[in-house]
N, C-alpha and C positions, 0 to 999 in steps of 0.2 A: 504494500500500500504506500500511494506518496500522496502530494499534495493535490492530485489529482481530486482527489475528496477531499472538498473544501472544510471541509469540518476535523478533519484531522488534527489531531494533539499529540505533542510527545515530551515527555516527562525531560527532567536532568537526565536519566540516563541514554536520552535517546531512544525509548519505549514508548510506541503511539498507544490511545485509547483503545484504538481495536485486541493489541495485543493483552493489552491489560485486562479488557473485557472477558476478551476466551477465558484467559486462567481463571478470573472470578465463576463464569459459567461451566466452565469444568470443575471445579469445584462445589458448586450448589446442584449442579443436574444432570453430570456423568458419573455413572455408576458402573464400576467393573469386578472382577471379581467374586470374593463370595457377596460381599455388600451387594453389588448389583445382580446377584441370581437370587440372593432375599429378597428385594425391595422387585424383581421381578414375577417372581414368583407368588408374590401377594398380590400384584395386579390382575395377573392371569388369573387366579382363585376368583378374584372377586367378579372379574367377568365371565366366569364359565358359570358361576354359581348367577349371578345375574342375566344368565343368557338360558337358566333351566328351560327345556319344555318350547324352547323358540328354534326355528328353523335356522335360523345362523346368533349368534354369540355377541357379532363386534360389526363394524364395518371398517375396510382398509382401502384406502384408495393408490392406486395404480397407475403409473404413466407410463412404464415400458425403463424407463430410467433406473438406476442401480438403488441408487436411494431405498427406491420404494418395492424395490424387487427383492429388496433382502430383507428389506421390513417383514415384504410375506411370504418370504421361505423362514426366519422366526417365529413367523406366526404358529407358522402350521406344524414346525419342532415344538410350538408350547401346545400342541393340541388345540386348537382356539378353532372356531366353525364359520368365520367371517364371511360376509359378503364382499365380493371384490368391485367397486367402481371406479368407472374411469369418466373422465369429462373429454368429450371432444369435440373442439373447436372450432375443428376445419385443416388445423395445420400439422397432425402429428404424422411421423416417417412413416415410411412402410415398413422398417428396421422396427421402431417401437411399437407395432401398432403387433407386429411379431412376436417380437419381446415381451409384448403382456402374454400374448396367446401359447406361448412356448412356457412362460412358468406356470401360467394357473393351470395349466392342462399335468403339468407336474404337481405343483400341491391339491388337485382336485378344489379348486375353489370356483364357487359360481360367479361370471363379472355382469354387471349393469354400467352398461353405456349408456349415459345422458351425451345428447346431440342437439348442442347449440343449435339453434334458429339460424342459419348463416346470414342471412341479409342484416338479421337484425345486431348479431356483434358484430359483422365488419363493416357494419355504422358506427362500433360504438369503437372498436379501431381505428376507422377514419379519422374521428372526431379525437382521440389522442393524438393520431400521429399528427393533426392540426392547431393542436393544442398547445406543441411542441415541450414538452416534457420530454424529460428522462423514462416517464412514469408506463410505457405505452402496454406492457404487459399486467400493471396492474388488475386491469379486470380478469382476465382469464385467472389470478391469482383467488381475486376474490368471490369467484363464482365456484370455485373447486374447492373452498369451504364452504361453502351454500348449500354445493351440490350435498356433499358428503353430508351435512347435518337433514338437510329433508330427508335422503337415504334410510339413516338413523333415525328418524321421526317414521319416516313408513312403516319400519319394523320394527316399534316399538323397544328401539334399544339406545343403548346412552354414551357407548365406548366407542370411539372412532380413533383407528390407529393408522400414524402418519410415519412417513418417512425423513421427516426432517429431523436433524439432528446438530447438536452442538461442534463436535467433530468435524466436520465437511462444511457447514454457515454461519460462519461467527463473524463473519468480517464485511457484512453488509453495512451500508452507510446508505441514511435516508437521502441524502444526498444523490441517489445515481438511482434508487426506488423507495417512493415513498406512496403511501394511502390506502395498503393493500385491506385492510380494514374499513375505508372511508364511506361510505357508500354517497355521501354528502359529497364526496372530492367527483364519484364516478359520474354519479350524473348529472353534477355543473359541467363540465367537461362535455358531456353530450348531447347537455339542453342548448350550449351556446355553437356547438361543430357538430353537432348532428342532426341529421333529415328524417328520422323515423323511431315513432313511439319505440319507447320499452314495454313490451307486454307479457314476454315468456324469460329474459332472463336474470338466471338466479342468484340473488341477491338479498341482504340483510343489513338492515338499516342502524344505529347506536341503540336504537331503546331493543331492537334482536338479540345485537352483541354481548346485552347486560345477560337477557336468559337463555343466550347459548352458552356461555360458562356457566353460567349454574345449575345449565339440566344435561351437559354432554360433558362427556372428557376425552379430552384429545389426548391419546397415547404417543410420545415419539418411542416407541420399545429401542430405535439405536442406540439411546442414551443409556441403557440398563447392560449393555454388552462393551467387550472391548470391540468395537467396530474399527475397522480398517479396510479402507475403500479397493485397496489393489486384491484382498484377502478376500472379499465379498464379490467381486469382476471374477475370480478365478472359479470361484463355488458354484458360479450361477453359469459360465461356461460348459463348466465341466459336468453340472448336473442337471440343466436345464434346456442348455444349446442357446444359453443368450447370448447376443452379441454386443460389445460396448459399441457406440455413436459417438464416438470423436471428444466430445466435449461437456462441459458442464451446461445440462438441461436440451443440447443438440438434439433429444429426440424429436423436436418440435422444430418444424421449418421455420415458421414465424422469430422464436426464440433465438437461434441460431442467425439466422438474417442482423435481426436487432442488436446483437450480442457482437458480433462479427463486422459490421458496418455501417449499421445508422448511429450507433453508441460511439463508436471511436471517432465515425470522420463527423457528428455534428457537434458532441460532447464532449469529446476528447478523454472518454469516460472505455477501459479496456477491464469489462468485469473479470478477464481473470486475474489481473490485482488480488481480487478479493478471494477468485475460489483457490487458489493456489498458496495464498498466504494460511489459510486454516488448515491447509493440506501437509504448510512447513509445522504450522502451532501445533498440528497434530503428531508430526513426527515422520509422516510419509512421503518427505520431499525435501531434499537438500534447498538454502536458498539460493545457491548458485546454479544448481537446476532449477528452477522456478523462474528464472533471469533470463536462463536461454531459452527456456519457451517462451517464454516472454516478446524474445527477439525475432520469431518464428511471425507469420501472420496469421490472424483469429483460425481461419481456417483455409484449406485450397481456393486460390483463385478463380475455379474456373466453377466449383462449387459455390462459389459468393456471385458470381455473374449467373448461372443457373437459376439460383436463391431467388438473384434479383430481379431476372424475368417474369418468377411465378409469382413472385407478392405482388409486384407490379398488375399483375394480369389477374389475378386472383381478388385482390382490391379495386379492380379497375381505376388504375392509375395508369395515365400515358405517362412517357419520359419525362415530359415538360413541368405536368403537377408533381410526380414524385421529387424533381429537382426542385420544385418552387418550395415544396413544404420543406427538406432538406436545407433550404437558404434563408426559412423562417426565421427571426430572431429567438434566441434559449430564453427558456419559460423553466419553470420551477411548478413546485407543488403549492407551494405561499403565493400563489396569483391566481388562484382559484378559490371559489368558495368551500371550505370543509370540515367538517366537523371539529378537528383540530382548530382551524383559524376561529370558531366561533368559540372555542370552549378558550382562546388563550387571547383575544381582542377585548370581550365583553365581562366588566369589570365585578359585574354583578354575579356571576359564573362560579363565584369559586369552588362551592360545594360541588357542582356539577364536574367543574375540574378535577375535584379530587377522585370524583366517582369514576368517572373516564380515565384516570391514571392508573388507579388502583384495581377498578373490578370490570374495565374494559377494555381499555388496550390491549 
């Protein structure tokens, strides 16, 4: 990480906040060992025992990616009866779309595919990418906790177990994404750049966010094991015939686009800063290797001009708009209306602030 992220701090010894962070969150929420086969092993009980007499247990969501592909071959070592869902948006590989189809067919887990309305999120697409944010995959973020928690509401169950983990994401900066939570940020954003109602999708507003924590719990089980990303790439190879996709979150065409070319040449924002520095905090990467990939380009050229064709065509953008939007002036997440700007402008707020820090964020 440099100054690339404006927000960045670094102590007398030359130690930014990011790094400082990890050690604090490995410390409060990685658990290895016998500790973490205890404190896992109590969770599992309580959802197998909460999941009595129910056709599945949990629900775990899926993208094809390692993350979460190893979330649910642990799953299914703790005995656990999950429903498997995936969200899909329009853009994921045919590599991932495999990649889920090649595990769950190994751990025998049933998947539900929710299938975005297309017109109506690559409205809500447009309207970021015109918005000009860093922010443009926020919705697809916040729609794949929506999805997952209706899921859980269907089946009358409360445990939704994720792939994210401390380990692999420690070193995001709101800076490069922020308002994956907002629902206030999502749809000023597309009342003011977009052409068509929202009416199918999924989404949950601050007074939602209060009682989805208090009626679901999101499991990251990564945290309860020594997880190790090259260790888990191998297992799921060798035991499932997954295949890795290049890069952090590449299952996704859109993602990988973004990640690879609209983030560096308009933002000058290269997220593997970020996923490569958790990959050194964690132990699984020299920082001098981390340097030289670094020095590599996001991914193959000829795949970034492929990329850029089909979003292009896929968005219906000619050359001429996707360069015009591309020449936008940089916008922020603080130039929009959002739940965050109205809880931290409005002076009379503050109990409301505290409640939003404490029992909603």
């Amino acid at each position: 990480m440099d100054t690339t992220d404006p927000l960045i701090k670094f102590n007398e010894e030359g130690v930014c906040n990011h790094c400082r962070t990890y050690d604090e969150n490995i410390s409060k929420y990685v658990f290895t060992g016998e500790e973490g086969r205890k404190k896992l092993n109590k969770i599992v009980n309580t959802i197998k025992e909460e999941g009595k007499n129910k056709e599945y247990d949990c629900v775990i969501g899926v993208s094809g990616g390692v993350d979460s592909s190893y979330a649910a071959y642990l799953t299914a070592k703790e005995g656990l009866r999950p429903l498997a869902v995936s969200l899909d948006n329009g853009w994921d590989t045919e590599l991932a779309v495999k990649n889920v189809q090649l595990v769950l067919a190994k751990l025998g887990f049933d998947l539900e595919k929710v299938v975005l309305d297309w017109e109506e999120f690559k409205d809500i697409q447009l309207a970021f990418l015109k918005s000009s944010t860093p922010d443009c995959e926020i919705p697809t973020d916040h729609a794949i906790i929506a999805t997952l928690v209706n899921k859980a509401k269907e089946q009358d169950l409360r445990n939704i177990i994720i792939g994210r983990n401390v380990r692999t994401e420690s070193h995001g900066t709101p800076a490069w994404s922020n308002g994956h939570q907002d629902w206030r940020y999502i749809k000023s954003v597309h009342d003011r750049f977009g052409s068509k109602p929202i009416r199918t999708f999924p989404h949950y507003t601050l007074y939602d966010r209060y009682f989805i924590l208090k009626n679901y719990s999101f499991i990251p089980i990564l945290n309860y094991v020594d997880y190790r990303k090259k260790d888990a790439i191998n297992i799921l190879e060798n035991e499932a015939g997954w295949r890795y996709y290049g890069g952090k979150h590449y299952e996704s065409v859109y993602t990988r686009f973004l990640q690879g070319y609209i983030l560096p040449k308009k933002f000058g924002i290269d997220k593997r800063r970020s996923h490569l520095s958790s990959l050194i905090c964690s132990g699984e990467m020299r920082r001098d290797e981390a340097l030289r990939e670094l020095s590599n380009e996001p991914y193959p050229r000829d795949m970034m001009e492929a990329d850029k064709d089909h979003v292009m065509k896929k968005l219906g953008l000619s050359e001429e708009e996707f360069e015009e939007i591309m020449s936008l002036p940089r916008k922020t997440f603080w130039d929009y209306p959002s739940y965050e700007s109205m809880l931290k402008n409005k002076p009379y707020t503050g109990l409301l602030r505290w409640v939003y820090r404490n029992f909603v964020k």
